[in-house]
C-alpha positions as CSV (number, residue, x, y, z in Angstrom):
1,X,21.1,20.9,-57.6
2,X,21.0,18.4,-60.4
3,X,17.2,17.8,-61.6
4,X,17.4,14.0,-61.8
5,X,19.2,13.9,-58.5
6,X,16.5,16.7,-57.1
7,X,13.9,14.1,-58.3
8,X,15.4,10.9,-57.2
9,X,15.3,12.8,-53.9
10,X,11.5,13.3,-53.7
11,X,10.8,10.1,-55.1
12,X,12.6,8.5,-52.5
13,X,11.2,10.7,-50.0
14,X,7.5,9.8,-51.3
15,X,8.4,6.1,-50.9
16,X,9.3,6.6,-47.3
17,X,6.1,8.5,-46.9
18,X,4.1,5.4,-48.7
19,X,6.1,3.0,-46.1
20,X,4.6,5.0,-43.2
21,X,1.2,5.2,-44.2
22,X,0.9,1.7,-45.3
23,X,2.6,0.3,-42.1
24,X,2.1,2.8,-39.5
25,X,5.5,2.3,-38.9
26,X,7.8,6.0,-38.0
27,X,10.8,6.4,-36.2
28,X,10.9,4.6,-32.3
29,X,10.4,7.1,-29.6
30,X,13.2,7.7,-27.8
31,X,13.8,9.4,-24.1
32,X,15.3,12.3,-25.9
33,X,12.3,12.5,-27.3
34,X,10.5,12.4,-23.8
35,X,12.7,14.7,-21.5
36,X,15.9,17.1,-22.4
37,X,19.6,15.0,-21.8
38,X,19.8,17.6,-19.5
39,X,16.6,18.1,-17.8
40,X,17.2,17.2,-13.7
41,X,14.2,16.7,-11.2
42,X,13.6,19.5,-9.0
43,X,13.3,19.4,-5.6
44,X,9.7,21.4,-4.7
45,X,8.7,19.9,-1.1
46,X,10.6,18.1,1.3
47,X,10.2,16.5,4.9
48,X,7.1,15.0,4.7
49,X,6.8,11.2,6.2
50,X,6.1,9.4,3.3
51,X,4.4,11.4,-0.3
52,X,2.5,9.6,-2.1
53,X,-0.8,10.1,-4.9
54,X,0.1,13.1,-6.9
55,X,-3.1,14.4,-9.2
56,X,-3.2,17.9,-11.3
57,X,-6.4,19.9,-11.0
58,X,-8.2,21.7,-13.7
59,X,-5.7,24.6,-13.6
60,X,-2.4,22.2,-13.2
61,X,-2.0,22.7,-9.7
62,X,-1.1,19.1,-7.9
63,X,-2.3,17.9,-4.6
64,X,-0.5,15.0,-3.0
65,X,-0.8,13.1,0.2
66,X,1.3,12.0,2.8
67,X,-0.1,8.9,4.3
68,X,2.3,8.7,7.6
69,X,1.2,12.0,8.5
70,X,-2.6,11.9,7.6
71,X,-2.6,15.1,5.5
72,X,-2.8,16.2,1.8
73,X,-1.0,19.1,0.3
74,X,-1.2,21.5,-2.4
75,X,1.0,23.0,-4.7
76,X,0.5,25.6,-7.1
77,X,3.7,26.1,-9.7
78,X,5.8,29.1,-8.1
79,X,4.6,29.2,-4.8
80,X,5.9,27.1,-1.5
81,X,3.7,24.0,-1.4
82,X,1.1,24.0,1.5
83,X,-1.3,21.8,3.9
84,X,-4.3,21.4,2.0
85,X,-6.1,18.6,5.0
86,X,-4.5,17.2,8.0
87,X,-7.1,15.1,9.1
88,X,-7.2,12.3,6.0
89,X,-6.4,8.8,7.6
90,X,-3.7,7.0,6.1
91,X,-4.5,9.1,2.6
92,X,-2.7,7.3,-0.8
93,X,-4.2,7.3,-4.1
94,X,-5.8,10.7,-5.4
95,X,-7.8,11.6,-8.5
96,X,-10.2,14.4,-9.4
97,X,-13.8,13.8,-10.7
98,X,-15.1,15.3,-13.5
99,X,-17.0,17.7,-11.4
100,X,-13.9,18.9,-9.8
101,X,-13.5,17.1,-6.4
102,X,-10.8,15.5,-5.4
103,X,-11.4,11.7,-4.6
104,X,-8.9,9.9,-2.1
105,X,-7.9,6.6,-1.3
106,X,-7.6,6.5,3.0
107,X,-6.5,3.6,3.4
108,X,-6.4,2.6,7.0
109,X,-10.0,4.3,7.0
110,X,-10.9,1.1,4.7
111,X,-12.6,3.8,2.6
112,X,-12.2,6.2,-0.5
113,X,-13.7,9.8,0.2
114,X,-14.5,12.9,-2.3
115,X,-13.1,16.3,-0.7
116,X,-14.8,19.8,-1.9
117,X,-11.4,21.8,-2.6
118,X,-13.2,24.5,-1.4
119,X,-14.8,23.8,2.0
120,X,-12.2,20.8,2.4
121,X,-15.6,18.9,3.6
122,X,-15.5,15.0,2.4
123,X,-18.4,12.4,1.8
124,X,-17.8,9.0,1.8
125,X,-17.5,7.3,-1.6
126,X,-17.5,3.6,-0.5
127,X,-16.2,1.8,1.9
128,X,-17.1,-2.3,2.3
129,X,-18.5,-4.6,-0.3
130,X,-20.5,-7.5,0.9
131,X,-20.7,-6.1,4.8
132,X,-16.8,-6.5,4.7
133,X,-14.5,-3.1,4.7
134,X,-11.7,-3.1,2.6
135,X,-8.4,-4.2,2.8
136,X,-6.4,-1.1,2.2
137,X,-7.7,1.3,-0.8
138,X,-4.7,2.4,-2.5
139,X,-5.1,4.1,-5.5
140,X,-8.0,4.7,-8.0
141,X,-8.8,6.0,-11.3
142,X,-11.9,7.6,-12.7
143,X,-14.7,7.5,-15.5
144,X,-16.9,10.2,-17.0
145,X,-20.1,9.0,-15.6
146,X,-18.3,9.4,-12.2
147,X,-17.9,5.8,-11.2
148,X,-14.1,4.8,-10.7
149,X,-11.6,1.7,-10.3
150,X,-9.6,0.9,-7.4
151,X,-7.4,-1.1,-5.9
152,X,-7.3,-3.0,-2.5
153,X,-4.1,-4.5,-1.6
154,X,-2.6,-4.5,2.1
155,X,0.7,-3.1,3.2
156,X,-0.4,-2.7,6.8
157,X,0.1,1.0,7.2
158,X,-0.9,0.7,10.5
159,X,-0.2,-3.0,11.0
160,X,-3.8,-4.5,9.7
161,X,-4.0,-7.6,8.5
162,X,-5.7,-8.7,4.8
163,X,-9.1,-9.5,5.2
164,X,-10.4,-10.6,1.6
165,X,-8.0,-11.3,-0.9
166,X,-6.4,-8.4,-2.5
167,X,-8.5,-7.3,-5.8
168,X,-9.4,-4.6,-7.5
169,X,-12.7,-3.0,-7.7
170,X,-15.2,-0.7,-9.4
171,X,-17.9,1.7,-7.9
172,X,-20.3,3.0,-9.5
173,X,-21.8,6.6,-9.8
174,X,-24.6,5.2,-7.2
175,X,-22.3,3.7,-4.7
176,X,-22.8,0.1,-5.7
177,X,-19.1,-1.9,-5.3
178,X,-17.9,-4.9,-7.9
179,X,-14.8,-6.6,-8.0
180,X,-13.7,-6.7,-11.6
181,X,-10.0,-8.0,-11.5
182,X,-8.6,-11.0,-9.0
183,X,-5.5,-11.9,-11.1
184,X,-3.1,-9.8,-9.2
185,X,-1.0,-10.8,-6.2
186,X,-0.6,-7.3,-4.7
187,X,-2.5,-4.4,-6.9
188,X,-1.4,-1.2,-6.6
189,X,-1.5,1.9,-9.1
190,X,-4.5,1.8,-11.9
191,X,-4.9,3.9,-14.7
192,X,-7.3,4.8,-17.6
193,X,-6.6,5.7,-21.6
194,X,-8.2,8.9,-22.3
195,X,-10.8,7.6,-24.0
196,X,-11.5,5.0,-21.5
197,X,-11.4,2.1,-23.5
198,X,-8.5,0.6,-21.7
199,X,-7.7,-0.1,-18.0
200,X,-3.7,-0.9,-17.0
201,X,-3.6,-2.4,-13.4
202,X,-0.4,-2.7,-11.7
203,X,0.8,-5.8,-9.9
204,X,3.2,-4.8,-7.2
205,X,3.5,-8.5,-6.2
206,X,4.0,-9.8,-9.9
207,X,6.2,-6.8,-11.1
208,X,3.7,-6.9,-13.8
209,X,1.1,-4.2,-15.6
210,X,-1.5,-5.5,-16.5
211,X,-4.2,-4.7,-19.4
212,X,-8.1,-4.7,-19.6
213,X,-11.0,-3.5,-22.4
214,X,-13.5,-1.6,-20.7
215,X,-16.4,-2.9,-22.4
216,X,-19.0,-0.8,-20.6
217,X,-18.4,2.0,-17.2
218,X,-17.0,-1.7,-14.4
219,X,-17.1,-4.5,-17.4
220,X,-13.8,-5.8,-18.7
221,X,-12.5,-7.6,-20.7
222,X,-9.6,-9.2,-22.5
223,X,-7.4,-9.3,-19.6
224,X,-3.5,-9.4,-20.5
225,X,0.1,-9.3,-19.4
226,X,0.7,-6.3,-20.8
227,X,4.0,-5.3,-19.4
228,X,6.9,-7.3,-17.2
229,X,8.6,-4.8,-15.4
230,X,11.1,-6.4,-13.6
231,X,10.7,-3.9,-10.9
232,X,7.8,-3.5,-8.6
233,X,5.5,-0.8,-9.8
234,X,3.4,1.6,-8.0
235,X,1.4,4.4,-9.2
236,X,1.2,5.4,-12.8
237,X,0.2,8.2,-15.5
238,X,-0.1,8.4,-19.2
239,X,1.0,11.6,-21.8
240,X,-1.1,12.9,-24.7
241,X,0.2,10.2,-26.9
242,X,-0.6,7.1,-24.4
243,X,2.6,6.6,-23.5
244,X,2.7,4.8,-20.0
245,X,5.1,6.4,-17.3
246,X,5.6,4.0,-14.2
247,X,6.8,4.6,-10.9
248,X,8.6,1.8,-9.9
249,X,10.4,2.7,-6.2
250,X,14.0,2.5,-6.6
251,X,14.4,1.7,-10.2
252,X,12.9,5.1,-11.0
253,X,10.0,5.9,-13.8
254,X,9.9,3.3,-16.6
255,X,8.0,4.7,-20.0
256,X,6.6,2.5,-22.3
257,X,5.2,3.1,-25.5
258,X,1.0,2.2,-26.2
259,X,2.1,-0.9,-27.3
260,X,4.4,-1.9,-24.0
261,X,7.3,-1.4,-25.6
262,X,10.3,0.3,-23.3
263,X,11.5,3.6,-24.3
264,X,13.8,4.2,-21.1
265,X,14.3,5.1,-17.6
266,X,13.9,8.7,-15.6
267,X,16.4,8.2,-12.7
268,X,15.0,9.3,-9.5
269,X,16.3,7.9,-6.2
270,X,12.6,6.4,-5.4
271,X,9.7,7.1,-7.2
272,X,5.8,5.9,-5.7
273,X,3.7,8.1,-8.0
274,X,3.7,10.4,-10.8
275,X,1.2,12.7,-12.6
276,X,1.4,15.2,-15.0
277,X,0.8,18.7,-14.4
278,X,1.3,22.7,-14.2
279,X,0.1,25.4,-16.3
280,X,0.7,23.7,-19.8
281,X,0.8,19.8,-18.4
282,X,4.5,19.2,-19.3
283,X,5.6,19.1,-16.2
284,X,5.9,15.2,-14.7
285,X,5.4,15.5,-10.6
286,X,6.9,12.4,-8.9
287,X,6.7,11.9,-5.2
288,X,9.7,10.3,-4.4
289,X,10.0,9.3,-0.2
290,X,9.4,12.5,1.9
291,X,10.3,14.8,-0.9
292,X,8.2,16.3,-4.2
293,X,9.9,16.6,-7.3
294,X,9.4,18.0,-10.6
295,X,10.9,17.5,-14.0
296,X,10.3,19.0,-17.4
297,X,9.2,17.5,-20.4
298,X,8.9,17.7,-24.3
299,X,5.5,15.8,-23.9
300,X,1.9,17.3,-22.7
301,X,0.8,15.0,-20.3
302,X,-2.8,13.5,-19.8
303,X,-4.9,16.6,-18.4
304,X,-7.6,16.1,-15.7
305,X,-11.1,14.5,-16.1
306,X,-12.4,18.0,-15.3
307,X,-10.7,19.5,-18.7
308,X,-11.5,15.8,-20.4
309,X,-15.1,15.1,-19.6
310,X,-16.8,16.6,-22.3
311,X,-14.6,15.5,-25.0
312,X,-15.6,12.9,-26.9
């Protein structure tokens, strides 16, 4: 190669690395960049009434529930998925806390519960602020110090009507209950950043995510209308890189960058919930009607609060 041409090369390679730097600016994500052209979900579980609150545990097995039917099951990658409980009224929403249980939403019990994976024995978390029980819990997500977010909207799973207006809530590590968000019409999935300085809230009656500041374990802040959706979003999940994947029924999962911009669609014929999960966390699980589905990725996905809780 010709040496002036060898150097223009560099120098203009050096320039494109000063552009970056100074600007932050790189090459848009792209949903190549997110899942294979190719990649298909797989069907793992069907027949189930209606699957809902997918969540990965330590080892990136993923328990989901199946409100219609009152149960929770459990699926570990290569084996048939099984009953975990059968006895979980109405159970939605699912997270584990950092000391491993596994924290549920039941929402025609008016209450969220933690279960001991091993004994399958639950404790009530909370269940009324004020001397009122809850609409509906739906679906919650946790903190390090072991208090977590929820919401409280009412789709009448078993034909009760709202009694408070549909919010969203925090309790904390001692039990004590605060609403800390009234803006939505009908809240559904909720979801904290890794490092838990940001709280997205989904608005199933807006078609609208919205954005909080934590400013301390139940304080926010800031509140903003992050993302318009067009579509009515449900439960929701982040990768490594913050990058926000939405289930939103029929119009499938809709990922958006950090900053709420839209990368693209992965086309399922319904999708209520999604988590990441299996043995290297690249695998997105979607519940999707009475089926469970899986589909690989090119991203790592946001591990567990047991794998996360001591990182700073």
């Amino acid at each position: 190669m010709n040496v002036n041409r060898q150097l223009e090369r560099f120098l203009v390679a050096g320039i494109v690395l000063a552009v970056v730097a100074a600007t932050g600016t790189a090459a848009a994500i792209t949903m190549d960049d997110i899942v294979a052209p190719d990649a298909k979900p797989v069907v793992l579980g069907e027949g189930y009434g209606f699957c809902e609150g997918p969540t990965a545990d330590a080892h990136g097995n993923v328990y989901f529930s199946d409100g219609k039917k009152d149960s929770i099951h459990f699926y570990e990658v290569g084996k048939p998925v099984a009953v975990f409980v059968s006895d979980s009224t109405d159970a939605n929403g699912q997270e584990f806390n950092a000391q491993g249980e596994l924290c549920t939403c039941e929402g025609a019990a008016y209450r969220v519960v933690a279960f001991d994976v091993k004994t399958k024995k639950k404790r009530v978390l909370c269940k009324e602020i004020d001397g009122q029980h809850f609409n509906e819990p739906n679906d919650l997500t946790i903190d390090r110090q072991g208090g977590f977010y929820f919401t409280d909207p009412c789709y009448s799973h078993r034909g009760q009507k709202a009694v408070m207006k549909q919010d969203v809530y925090y309790c904390s590590p001692d039990g004590k209950v605060s609403r800390v968000s009234t803006v939505c019409k009908q809240p559904n999935g909720i979801q904290l950043s890794a490092d838990e300085k940001t709280l997205y809230v989904a608005d199933c009656g807006g078609k609208l995510i919205y954005k909080y500041d934590v400013a301390s374990p139940g304080k926010l802040a800031n509140e903003q209308k992050f993302i318009d959706l067009g579509a009515n979003p449900d439960g929701m999940t982040l990768d490594a890189a913050g990058n926000l994947f939405i289930a939103c029924g029929g119009a499938g999962v809709k990922v958006y960058t950090p900053d709420g911009k839209p990368v693209g669609i992965i086309k399922v014929p319904y999708a209520s919930n999604v988590c990441f999960g299996g043995k290297d966390f690249r695998t997105l699980f979607i519940t999707s009607g009475n089926k469970f589905l899986g589909i690989e990725t090119k991203v790592v996905g946001l591990k567990p609060l047991p794998l996360r809780a001591n990182e700073k």
